[in-house]
N, C-alpha and C positions, 0 to 999 in steps of 0.2 A: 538535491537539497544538500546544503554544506552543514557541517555541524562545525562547529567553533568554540572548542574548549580551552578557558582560559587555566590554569593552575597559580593558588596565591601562596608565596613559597613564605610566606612569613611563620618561624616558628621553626624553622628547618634550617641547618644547617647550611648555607650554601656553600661554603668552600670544601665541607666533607664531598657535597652532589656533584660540585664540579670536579673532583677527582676522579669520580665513577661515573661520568658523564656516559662514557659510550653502550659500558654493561645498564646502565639505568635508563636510557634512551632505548636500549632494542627490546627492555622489558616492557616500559610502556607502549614500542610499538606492537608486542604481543598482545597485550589487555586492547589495545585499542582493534586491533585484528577481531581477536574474541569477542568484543563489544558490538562489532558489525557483523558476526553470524548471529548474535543473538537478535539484533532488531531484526535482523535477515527470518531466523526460524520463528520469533513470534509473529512477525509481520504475516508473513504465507500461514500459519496457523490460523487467523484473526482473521486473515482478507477473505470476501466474498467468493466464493467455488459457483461457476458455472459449468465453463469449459477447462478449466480450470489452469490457464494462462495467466495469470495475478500472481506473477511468484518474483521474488526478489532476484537480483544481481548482486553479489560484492565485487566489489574493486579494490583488492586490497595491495596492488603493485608500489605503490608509492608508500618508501618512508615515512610513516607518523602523518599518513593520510588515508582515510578511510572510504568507500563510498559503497552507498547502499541504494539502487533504484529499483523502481518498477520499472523499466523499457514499454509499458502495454501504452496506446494513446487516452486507452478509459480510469487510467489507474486516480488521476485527480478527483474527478468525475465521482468514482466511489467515495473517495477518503471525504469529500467535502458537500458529496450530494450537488443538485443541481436546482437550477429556477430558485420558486422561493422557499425552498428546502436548505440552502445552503447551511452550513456551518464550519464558521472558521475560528478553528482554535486562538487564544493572545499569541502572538508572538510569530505566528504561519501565516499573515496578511499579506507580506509583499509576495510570498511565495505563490499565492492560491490567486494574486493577480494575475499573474499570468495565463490561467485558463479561465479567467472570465470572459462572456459571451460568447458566442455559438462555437462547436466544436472547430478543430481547422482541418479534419477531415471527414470525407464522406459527403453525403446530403442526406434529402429527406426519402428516398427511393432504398438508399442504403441500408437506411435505419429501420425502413420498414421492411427489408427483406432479414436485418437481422431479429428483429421482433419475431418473425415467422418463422423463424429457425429456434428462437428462444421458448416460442409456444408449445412447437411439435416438439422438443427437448423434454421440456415440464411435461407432456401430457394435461395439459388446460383444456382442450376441447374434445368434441365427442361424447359419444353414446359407447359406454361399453358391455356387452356379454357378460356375465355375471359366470355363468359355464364356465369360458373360456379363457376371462379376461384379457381378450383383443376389443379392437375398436371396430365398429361394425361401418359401413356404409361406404361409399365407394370411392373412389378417389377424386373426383371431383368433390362430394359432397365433403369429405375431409380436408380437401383444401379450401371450399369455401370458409370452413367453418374455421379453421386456421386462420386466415385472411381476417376474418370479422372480428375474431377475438385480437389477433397482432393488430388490427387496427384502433380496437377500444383502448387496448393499453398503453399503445404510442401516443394518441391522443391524450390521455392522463398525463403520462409523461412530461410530452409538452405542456400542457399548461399549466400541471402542478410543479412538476418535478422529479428529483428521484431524490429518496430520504438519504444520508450522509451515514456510511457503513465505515468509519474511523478504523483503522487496523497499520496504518505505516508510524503514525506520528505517536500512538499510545506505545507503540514497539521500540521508537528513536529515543521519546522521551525517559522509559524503562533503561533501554541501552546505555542514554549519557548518564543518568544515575549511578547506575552499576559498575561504568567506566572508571567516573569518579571518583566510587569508593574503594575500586580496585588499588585506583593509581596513588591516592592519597594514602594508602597503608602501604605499596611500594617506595614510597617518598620518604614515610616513617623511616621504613626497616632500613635504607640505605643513608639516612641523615644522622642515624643514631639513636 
């Protein structure tokens, strides 16, 4: 996702900004650096913990260009929820086009062996010892009972959905704010 920050220089000097054009360029490019660990550390704050692989990248190699992703294939998926759970922010539509209808990887085998990995994670199924607090019964009967439950929830899943857990875009949105007002009191201090 690109961010696209305009700045409207009216009110400022510009023949003073053009003389300190390169010292006032590498400062902006530091606010904007800064602006992208900050979506970066609230986004992974904010985003859903499972296994806990939902963490940002920055890409901040390029000159007075920033980049901030999730690299996971599920990272949309969260931010926007699914089926008729969706919710898409004004302004994120063309972007959340692209992961509409069905995932483009995996299938339905996949998904239900990660649901049964997501159960036995949770602790959702079972009888437990109160003693002990272990799970009692045997290995078969614990993967039935696993199976039964990762199958009721995929089944939900699909036809409901899954609710919209927002954490990249309230992070970018915070981030180009704060950039802004970074940038526009660097603008000040250097126009006079």
């Amino acid at each position: 996702m690109a961010i696209r920050i305009s700045i409207d220089f009216e009110g400022f000097d510009t023949k003073r900004l053009e003389a300190v054009k390169d010292d006032l360029l590498a400062e902006i490019d530091g606010e904007l650096t800064a602006a992208a660990y900050l979506v970066k550390l609230q986004g992974d704050r904010d985003a859903p913990k499972d296994e806990g692989n939902l963490k940002a990248v920055v890409d901040n190699s390029v000159f007075l260009e920033k980049s901030v992703s999730y690299p996971v294939f599920f990272a949309p998926y969260q931010e926007f929820g699914t089926g008729s759970k969706v919710k898409i922010p004004a302004g994120y539509e063309d972007y959340a086009k692209a992961y509409q209808g069905p995932a483009k990887r995996g299938n339905i085998d996949d998904f239900f062996e990660q649901m049964i990995q997501w159960v036995r994670r949770n602790n959702i199924t079972g009888t437990y010892s109160v003693k002990t607090r272990r799970r009692l019964g045997n290995k078969t009967t614990r993967e039935a009972q696993d199976k039964e439950a990762a199958h009721a929830i995929m089944y939900s899943i699909l036809k409901h959905g899954v609710t919209p857990r927002p954490y990249f875009i309230p992070a970018l949105e915070a981030g180009k704010a704060e950039a802004m007002k970074r940038i526009k009191e660097i603008l000040k201090r250097y126009s006079g």
